[in-house]
N, C-alpha and C positions, 0 to 999 in steps of 0.2 A: 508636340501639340497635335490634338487629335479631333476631326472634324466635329462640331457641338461644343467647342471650348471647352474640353477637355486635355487636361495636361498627364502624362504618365511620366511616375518616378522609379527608377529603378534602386536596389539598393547600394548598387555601385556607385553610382552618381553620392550619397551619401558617405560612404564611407574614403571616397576620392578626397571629399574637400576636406579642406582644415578649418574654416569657419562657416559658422552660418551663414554669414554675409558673401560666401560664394555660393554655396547651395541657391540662397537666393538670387543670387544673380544670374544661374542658370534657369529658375524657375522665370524671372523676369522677362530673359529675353525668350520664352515657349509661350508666356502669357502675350509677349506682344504682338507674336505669330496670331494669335489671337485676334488679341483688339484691332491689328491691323486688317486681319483679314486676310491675309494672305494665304491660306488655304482656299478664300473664295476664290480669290483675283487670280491664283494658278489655273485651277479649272476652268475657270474663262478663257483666259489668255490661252491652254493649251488646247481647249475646243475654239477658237478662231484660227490658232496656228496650222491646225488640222484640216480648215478649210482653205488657209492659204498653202498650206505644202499639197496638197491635193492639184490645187489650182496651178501651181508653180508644176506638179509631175506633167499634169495634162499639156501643159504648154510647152514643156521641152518634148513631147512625145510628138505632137503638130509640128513643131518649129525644126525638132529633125525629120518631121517625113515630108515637108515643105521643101526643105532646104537638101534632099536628100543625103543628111548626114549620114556618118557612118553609125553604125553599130555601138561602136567606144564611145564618139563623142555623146549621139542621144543617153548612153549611160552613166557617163559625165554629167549631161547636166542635171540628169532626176538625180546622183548621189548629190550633185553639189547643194540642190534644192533642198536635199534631205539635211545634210549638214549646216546648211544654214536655217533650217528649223531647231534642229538640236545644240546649237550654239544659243540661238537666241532663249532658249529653254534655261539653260544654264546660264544664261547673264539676266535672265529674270532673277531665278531662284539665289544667287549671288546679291542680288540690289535688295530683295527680301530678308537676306540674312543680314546685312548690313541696316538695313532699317529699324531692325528689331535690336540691333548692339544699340543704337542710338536712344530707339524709344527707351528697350528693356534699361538701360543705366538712369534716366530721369525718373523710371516707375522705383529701380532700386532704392535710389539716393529722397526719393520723396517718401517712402517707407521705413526710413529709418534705418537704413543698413548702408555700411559702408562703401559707398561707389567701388572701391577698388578692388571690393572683392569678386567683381567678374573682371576683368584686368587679371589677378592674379589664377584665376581658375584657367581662362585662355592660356596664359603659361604655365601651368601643369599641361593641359593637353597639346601644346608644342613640344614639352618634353618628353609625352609619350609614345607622339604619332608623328611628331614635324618630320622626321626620318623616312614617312613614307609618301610626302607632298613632293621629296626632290626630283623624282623621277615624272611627276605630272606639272606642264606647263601650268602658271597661272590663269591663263584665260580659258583652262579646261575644268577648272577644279568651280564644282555649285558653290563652294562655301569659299570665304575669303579668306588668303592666306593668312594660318597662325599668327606671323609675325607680324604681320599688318594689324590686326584685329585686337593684339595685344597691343601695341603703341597707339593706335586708336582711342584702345578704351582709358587706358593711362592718363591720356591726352584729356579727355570728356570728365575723368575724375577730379586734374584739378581742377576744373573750373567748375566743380559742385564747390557744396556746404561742405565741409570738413566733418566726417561724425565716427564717434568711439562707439562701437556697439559693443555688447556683450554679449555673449552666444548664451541660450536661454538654457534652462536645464532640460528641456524633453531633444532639443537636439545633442546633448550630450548620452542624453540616455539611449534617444533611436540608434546612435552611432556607436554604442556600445553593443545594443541587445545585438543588432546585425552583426558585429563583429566576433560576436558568443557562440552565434546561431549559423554562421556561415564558416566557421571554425572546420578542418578536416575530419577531428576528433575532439570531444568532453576534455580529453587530457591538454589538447596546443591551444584550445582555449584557455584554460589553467593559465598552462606559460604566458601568455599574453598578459593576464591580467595580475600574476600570483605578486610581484614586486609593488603591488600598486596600495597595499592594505592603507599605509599611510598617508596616501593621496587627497589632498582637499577637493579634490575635483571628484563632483557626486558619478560624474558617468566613468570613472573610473571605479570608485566603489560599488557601483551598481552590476559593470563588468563584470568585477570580481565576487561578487554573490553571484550571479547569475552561473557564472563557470563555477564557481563553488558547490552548486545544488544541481550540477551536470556528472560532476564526481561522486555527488552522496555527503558531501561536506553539509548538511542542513542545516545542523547547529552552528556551524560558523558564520554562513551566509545569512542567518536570523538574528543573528549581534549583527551585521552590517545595516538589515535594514531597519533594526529597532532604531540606531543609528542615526539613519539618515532621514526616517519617519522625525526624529526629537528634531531636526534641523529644518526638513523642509516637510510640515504636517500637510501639507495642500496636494502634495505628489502624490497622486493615485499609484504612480506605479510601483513604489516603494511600501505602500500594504497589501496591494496584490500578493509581492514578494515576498514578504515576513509572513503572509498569510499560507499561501505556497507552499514556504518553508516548513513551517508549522506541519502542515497535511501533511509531507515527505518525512518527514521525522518521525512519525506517531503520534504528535499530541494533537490528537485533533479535536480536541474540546477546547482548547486554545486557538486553535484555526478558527474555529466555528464564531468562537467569542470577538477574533480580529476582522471576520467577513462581518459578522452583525453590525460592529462597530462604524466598518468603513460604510456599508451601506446606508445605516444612516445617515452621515457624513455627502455620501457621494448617491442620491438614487438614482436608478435607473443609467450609472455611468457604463457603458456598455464591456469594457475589459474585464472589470470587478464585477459585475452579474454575470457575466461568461465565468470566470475562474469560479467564481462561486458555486455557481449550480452544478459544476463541473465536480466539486467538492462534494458536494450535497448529492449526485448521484453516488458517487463510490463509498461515501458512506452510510447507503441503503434509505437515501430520504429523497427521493425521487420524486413523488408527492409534493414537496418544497421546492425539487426544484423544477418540475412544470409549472408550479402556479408563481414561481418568480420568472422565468423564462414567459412565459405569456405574457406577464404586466409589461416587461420589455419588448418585448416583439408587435403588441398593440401598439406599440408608441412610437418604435423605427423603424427601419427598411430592416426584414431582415437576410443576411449573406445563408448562401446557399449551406455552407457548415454550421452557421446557428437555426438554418431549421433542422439540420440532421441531427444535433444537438437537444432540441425539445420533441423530436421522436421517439430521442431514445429513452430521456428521461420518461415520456407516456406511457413507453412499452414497457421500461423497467417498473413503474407505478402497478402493470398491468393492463392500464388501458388501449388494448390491441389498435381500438378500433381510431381512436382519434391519434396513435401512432402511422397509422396507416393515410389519415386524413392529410397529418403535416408531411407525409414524406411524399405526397404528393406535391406538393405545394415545391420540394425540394428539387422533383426532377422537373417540373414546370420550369423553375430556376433557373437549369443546366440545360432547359431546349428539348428534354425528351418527353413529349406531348403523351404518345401513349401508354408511356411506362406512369404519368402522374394520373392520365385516367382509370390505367389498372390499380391503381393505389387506392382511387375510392371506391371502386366496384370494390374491393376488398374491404374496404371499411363498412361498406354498406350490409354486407352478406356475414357480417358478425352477430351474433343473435341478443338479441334481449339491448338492443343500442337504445340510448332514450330518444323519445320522441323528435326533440327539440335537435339533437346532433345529429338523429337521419335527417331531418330538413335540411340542417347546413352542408350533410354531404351529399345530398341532391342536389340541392342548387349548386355545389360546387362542382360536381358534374355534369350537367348542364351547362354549366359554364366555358370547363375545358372541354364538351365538344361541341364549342359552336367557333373555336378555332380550328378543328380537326379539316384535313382538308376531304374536299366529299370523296375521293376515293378512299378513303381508310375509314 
């Protein structure tokens, strides 16, 4: 959990659990760090502690040159002050974590997810790591013992509601894409997924497309998602991928015909107008796909590689000049202030620009340097 209520997932934490209902219950208890506040109440607490360990140094420094102690003892007692600053630190951030197992299992279990799957995810990570708690006393460790934490939550589970969840399909699919995509090589992906053809389980099929069109297998991986499109028609990610496919193989008036298709179906869904336009550049309609990359990027936040994305399509169009304008926009993004202001001087000093686009790349310059700081 990260100060603004924000929570960061890694993809290990993903491919760690074995159901949703742990996943989430890791998510639970970062959200509760959250709602509790407890990122506030630390800073507090370690900015008063700082006036108390301060106040505690100053005192044993008086109290041995009063008392004319020795040397040792006056450094005795500012370590001891010190150390009991830094204990009570660690039996904060301890009661914090322990708060958030409590709240984060009521937020679980009132969401619909299995209580016991943060219970079981704690014992995965006592399995991973308990081995390296033995050598650290309990009353030194910020976070509370594994074993504790897991009997704990066990405890709090039975006395929820009892609930059967079903892990949804996008977490079957994220848990696959990352296991495709974090693969050493195209080929131990294969192996991972290659025995799985007959699998009812879509994020094992989905797997194995995915590693299928890693190797150049297109056509096989396009009988998968035909497939799994006939079963689950709502799964965006399952025509992306038969779309995909499609483009790698060469048919790609069949691609074109599956992107058309989905986009009606799904607009402005931001994966499927990414691959799309992605499509649409390489096969020389660039034209198509800035003005579909635009109606998207009006409507969302867009990520620093989708504006580098509708640059290029500009530039492949030919249009230098508001290629230049969005790659501004790109390294504004990434924090490089002058590199986005060279970006419109460049767009500006393009000849024959219409009217109406040198406005907007004035004002847009103008803009970016009224954060410029005054010495640059």
């Amino acid at each position: 959990a990260f100060p603004g209520g924000f929570v960061g997932i890694n993809s290990g934490l993903i491919t760690s659990s074995e159901t949703e209902s742990e996943l989430a219950g890791v998510l639970a208890h970062e959200i509760s760090h959250v709602t509790q506040r407890h990122l506030a109440r630390a800073a507090y607490d370690n900015q008063r502690m700082s006036i108390v360990s301060i106040a505690a140094l100053i005192a044993a420094v008086v109290l041995g040159a009063s008392g004319n102690a020795s040397g040792q003892a006056m450094q005795g007692m500012m370590m001891g002050s010190q150390a009991l600053a830094a204990q009570r630190s660690i039996n904060f951030t301890r009661a914090n974590e322990s708060e958030a197992d409590r709240v984060g299992m009521e937020l679980l279990s009132a969401s619909g997810f299995d209580p016991n799957g943060m219970a079981s995810f704690f014992d995965k990570l006592g399995k991973r790591y308990g081995g390296s708690q033995r050598y650290v006393p309990a009353i030194l460790q910020n976070h509370p013992l594994t074993t504790e934490r897991t009997a704990e939550a066990r405890s709090r589970a039975r006395t929820m509601p009892a609930v059967t969840h079903t892990d949804s399909v996008n977490y079957a699919l994220t848990k696959a894409r990352i296991q495709v995509l974090n693969a050493a090589t195209p080929e131990a992906a294969f192996y991972l997924f290659r025995g799985k053809q007959d699998s009812t389980s879509p994020g094992d099929r989905y797997g194995l497309a995915l590693a299928q069109m890693h190797i150049n297998l297109n056509d096989n991986a396009e009988i998968i998602f035909k497939s799994l499109i006939a079963e689950y028609p709502s799964v965006i990610a399952f025509r992306i991928g038969q779309a995909e496919a499609l483009q790698a193989s060469g048919a790609k008036d069949a691609a074109q015909r599956s992107y058309k298709e989905s986009v009606k179906l799904f607009p402005r869904n931001i994966p499927l107008t990414i691959s799309y336009a992605e499509a649409l550049i390489i096969d020389g309609k660039a034209a198509e796909a800035h003005e579909l990359l635009l109606d998207l990027l009006n409507t969302v936040p867009a990520t620093p590689a989708q504006l580098r994305l509708i640059a290029r399509a500009a530039n492949a169009e030919g249009d230098s000049a508001n290629a230049y304008f969005y790659m501004s926009y790109y390294y504004a993004s990434i924090g490089n202030l002058p590199l986005a202001i060279g970006q419109v001087r460049l767009a500006l000093e393009i000849p024959d620009v219409h009217t109406v686009d040198r406005a907007r790349f004035k004002a847009r310059l103008d803009q970016l340097l009224e954060y410029l700081p005054e010495e640059q």
